[in-house]
C-alpha positions in Angstrom: 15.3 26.2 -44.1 17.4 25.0 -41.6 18.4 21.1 -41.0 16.9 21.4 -37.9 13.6 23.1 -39.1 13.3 20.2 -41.5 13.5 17.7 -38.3 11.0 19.5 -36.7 8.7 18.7 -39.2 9.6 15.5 -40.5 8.6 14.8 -36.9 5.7 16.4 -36.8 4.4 14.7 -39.7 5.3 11.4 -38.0 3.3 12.5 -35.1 0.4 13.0 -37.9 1.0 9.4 -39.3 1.0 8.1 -35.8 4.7 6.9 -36.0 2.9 4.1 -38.6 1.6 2.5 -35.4 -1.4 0.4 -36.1 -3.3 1.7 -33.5 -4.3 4.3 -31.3 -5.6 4.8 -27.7 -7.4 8.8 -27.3 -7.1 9.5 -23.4 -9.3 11.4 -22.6 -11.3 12.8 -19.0 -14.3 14.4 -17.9 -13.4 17.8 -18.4 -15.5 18.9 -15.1 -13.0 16.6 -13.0 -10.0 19.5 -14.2 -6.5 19.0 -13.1 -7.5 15.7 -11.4 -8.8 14.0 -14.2 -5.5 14.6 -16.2 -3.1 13.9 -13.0 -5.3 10.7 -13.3 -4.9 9.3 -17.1 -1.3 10.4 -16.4 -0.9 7.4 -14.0 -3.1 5.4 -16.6 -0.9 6.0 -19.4 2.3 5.3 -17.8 0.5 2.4 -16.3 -0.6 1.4 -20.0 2.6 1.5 -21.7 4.6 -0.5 -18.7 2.0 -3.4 -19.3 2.6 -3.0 -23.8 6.1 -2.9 -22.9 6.1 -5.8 -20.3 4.3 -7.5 -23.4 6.6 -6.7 -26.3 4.5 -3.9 -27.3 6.0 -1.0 -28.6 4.1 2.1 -28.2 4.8 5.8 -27.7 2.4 9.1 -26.0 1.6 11.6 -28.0 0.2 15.1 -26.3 0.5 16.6 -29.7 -2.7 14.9 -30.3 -4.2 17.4 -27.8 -2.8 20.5 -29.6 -5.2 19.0 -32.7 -8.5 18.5 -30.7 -10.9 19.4 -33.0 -10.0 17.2 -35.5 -9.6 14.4 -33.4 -13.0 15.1 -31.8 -14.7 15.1 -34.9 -12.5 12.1 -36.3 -13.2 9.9 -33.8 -16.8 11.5 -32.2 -15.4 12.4 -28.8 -18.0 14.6 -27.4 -17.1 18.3 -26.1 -17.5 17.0 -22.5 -14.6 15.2 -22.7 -10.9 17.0 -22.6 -8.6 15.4 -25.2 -5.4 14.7 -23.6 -3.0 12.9 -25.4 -2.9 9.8 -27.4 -0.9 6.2 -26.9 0.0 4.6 -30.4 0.9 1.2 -29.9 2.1 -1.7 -32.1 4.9 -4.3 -32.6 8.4 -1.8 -33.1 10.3 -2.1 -36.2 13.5 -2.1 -34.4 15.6 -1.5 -38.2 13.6 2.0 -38.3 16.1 4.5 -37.7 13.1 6.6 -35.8 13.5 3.6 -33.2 17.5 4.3 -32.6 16.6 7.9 -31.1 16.7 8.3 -27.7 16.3 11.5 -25.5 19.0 12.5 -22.6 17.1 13.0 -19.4 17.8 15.9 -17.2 19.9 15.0 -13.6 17.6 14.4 -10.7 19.4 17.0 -8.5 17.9 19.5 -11.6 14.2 17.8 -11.1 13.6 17.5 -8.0 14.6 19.4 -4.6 14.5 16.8 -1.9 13.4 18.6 1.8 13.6 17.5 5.2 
């Protein structure tokens, strides 16, 4: 295997532990509300992790928590009327974690978005 294969899953275990966060927020919606119930939490978890942040709360969104529904749904007794769309795991960081040091490069916005007149 690969170095990069064994990245891959050394982070997806860490996505199974919940980066070691103490706690976790399911987001779910209504799955009759569709597209608009997930366009929806969207604005609720980016809402949700300004206010940890603006509190010295570390936390981090997790859709991979989605690709795992039926586990989640039976750990945590979310009923089937309910779509599972990510979670938020949120405690106080361990900024000497080297998992806390990584940080993603963002595509330009000219790549993003096309801005019309």
């Amino acid at each position: 295997r690969d170095a990069e294969g064994r990245l891959r899953e050394a982070q997806a275990r860490e996505n199974s532990r919940l980066f070691g966060a103490p706690h976790v927020a399911i987001v779910t919606t209504d799955a009759a509300l569709g597209t608009y119930g997930a366009v929806d939490c969207g604005a609720y978890v980016a809402a949700f992790m300004l206010a940890a942040k603006a509190l010295g709360v570390a936390c981090i969104a997790q859709a991979a928590l989605a690709s795992h529904s039926p586990f989640v749904r039976a750990h945590f007794g979310i009923p089937n009327d309910r779509r599972i769309l990510c979670g938020i795991s949120f405690g106080y960081e361990d900024e000497a974690h080297p998992a806390n040091s990584f940080r993603t490069s963002r595509a330009p916005l000219a790549e993003v978005a096309d801005w019309r007149a």
